[in-house]
Each structure stands twice: as structure tokens, then as C-alpha cells.
C-alpha positions in Angstrom: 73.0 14.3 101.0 71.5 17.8 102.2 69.1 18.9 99.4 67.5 22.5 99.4 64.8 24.1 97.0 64.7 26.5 94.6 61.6 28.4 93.0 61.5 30.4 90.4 58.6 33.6 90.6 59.8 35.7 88.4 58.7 34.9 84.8 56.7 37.6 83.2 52.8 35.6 83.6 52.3 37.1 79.9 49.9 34.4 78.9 47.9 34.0 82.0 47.7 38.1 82.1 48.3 38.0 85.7 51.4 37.3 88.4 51.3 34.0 88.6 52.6 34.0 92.3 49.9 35.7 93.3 46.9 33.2 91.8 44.6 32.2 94.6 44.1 28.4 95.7 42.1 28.2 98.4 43.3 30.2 101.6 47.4 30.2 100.1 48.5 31.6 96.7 50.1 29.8 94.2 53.5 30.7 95.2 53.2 29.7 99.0 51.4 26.8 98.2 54.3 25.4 96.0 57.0 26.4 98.7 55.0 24.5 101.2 54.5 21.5 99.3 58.7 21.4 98.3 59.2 22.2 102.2 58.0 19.2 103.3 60.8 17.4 101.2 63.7 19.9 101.4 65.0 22.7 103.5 66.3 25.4 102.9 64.0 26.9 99.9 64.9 29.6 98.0 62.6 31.6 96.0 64.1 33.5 93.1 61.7 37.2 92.0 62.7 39.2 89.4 64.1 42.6 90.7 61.5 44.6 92.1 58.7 42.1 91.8 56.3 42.1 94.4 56.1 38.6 96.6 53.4 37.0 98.7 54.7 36.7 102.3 56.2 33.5 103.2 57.3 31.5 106.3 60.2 32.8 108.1 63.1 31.0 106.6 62.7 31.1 102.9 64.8 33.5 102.0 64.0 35.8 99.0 66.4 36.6 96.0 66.4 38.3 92.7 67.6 37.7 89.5 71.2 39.4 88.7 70.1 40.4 85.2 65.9 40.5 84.3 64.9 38.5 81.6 67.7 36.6 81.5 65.7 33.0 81.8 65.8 30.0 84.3 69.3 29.7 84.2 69.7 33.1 85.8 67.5 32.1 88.6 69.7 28.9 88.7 72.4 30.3 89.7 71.1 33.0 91.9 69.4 29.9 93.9 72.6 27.8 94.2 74.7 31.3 95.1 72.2 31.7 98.1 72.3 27.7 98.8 75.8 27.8 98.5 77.7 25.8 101.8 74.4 24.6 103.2 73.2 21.8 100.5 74.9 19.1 98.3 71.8 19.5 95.6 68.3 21.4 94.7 65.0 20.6 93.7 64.4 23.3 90.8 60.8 24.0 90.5 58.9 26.7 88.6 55.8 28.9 90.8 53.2 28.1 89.0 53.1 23.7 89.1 50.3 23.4 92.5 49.8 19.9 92.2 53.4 19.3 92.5 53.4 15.8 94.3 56.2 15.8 97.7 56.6 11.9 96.3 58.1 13.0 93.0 60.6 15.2 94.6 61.3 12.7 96.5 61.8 10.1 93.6 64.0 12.8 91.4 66.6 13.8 94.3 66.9 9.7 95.0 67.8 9.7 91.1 70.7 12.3 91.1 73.7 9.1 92.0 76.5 10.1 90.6 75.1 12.4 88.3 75.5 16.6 88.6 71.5 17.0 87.2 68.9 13.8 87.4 65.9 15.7 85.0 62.8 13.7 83.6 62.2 13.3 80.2 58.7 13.1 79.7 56.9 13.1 76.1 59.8 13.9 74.7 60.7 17.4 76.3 63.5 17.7 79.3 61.8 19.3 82.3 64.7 21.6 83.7 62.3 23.2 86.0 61.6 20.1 87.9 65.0 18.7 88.2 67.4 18.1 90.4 70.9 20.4 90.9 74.1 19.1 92.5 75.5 22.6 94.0 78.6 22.4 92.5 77.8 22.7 88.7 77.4 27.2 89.9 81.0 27.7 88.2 79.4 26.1 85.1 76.4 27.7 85.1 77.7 31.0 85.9 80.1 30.4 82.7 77.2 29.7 80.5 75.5 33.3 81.5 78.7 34.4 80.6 78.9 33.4 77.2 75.1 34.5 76.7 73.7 30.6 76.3 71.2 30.7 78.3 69.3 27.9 77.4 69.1 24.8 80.2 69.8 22.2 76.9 73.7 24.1 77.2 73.8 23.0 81.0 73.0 19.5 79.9 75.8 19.0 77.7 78.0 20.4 80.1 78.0 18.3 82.8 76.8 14.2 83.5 73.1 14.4 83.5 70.8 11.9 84.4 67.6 11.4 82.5 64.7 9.9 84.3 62.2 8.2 82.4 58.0 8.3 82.6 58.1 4.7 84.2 60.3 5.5 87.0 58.0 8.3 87.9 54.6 6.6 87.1 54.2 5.0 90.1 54.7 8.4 92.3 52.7 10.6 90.0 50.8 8.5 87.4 49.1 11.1 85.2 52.7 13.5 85.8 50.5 16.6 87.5 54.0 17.4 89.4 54.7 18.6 85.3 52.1 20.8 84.6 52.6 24.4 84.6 49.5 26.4 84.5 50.1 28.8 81.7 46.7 30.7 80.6 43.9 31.3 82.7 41.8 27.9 81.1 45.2 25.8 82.5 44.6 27.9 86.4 40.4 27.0 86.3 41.3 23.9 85.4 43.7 23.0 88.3 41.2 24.8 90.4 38.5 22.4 89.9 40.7 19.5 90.3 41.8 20.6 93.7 38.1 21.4 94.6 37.9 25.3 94.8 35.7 26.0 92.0 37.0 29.5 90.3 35.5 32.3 92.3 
């Protein structure tokens, strides 16, 4: 199975009152750090920016797309991801910009889940993670159809086609405290990581 990556940049960063993309960590940006660490599972990746949005440069080969319609959520960037992927991969790792101590071994773990299934997605203390899932390429018609009809939530992609849930103990053992989960959302979230990673905030 040929599995590419998709990341999503282009969220609005209204809580942490910054671009998210663009957050230092150590000598790489949030953003290129992320692509990095999903590149060393999958290739091609994919990162999806809002129309105009500025990006940090990247290595040659991600390719750069924008969202069809602004604001429209990560189903939007969904589909503009698989659309670009479209004819080079069987699946994609979906991943959000702002989740730097995303673990290679849980991507890893989560594309080994997909089977026979069109999404494998943890479930983790009680919430779906969408945005660290895996895709099979061929559920764009039905994604595409859901923009359509204005249902934009991922839940609506979930009851359209066989999903696979994956459960905290089959992820435990790659990722025991789940850090591949945590999105840094306000500035306290970003320090935090910081200091976990060992650059103290500047």
C-alpha cells in the first residue's frame, strides 16, 4: 500500500494569537518540523494553506495547496489533499500543523490499522481524532459530496464509509502518554511543548 501525507496549515491560530505554522522550535518552525517528522513515514506530503496564507519554505517535493472555499473546516483540506494525492497513494496520514511531538511510530501503527477499512481513526478519551487518522484515497467522491451538501463535520465522513476505530491500548505501546494527540492551542500549550523538547521559550 503507497501511503502519502496530508497537513493541514490553514486554521485561523485564533487562540494562540499567532500563525501556528510559523511557531519556532529550535532551528525549524512548527510547520516544517511536522512535515519532516510525517516524511520519514510517508511520501508524498501534502500541505494544505488557506488561500493566500503565507508558508514557511519546505523541502522540494511537498507540494503546496489551498483550500477551495476558506473556512470551510478539515474536510475541505481533506479533499484538497487527496485531489493532489490523487493516482500516486492508496491512503493518507491526516495530520493537523500544529502536533510537534507527533511520534513517526504512531503513524506507523495507524496506517498498519486501516485493513479493510476506508478510515482507521483513534478514539482516545472519548473524542475521534480525524486529524490524526488515516484516509484510503478513494472515499474523495464521498467527501467531496459531503462539502456539497454543507456537512462539514468529519463525524458525517464516519458514518459514510467503514471506519476503523483504534483504541488507546493499541497505541500505548508506540506513544504511551498520546503526545502524537496534542495540538498546541494557546500560547501556555506552545511553552509547554517547548520545554519538553528542551528549547526553553525565548
Amino acid at each position: 500500500m503507497t501511503v502519502g501525507g496530508i497537513v493541514l496549515c490553514g486554521g485561523r491560530s485564533s487562540r494562540m494569537g499567532r500563525p501556528k505554522a510559523w511557531l519556532p522550535f529550535g532551528e525549524e518552525l512548527m510547520l516544517q518540523r511536522v512535515v519532516r517528522i510525517l516524511r520519514e513515514v510517508v511520501d508524498p506530503v501534502v500541505v494544505v494553506a488557506a488561500p493566500g496564507q503565507d508558508v514557511p519554505p519546505l523541502p522540494p517535493g511537498v507540494q503546496i495547496v489551498r483550500d477551495e472555499v476558506e473556512g470551510t473546516g478539515p474536510l475541505a483540506g481533506l479533499a484538497a489533499g487527496l485531489a493532489a494525492l490523487e493516482g500516486r497513494v492508496d491512503a493518507a496520514y491526516l495530520s493537523s500543523c500544529d502536533v510537534p511531538l507527533l511520534k513517526p511510530e504512531f503513524v506507523r501503527r495507524v496506517i498498519g490499522l486501516v485493513a479493510n477499512a476506508s478510515i482507521a481513526v483513534p478514539e482516545v478519551d472519548g473524542y475521534h481524532h480525524p486529524l490524526a487518522a488515516a484516509y484510503r484515497a478513494d472515499i474523495l467522491p464521498e467527501v467531496r459530496k459531503l462539502l456539497a451538501a454543507d456537512r462539514l463535520r468529519p463525524v458525517f465522513l464516519f458514518d459514510a464509509v467503514p471506519i476503523r476505530v483504534i483504541e488507546p491500548p493499541e497505541l500505548a505501546d508506540v506513544d504511551p502518554a498520546f503526545d502524537s494527540l496534542r495540538n498546541l492551542n494557546a500560547p501556555e500549550d506552545y511553552e509547554a511543548a517547548l520545554r519538553e523538547l528542551g528549547t526553553p521559550p525565548g
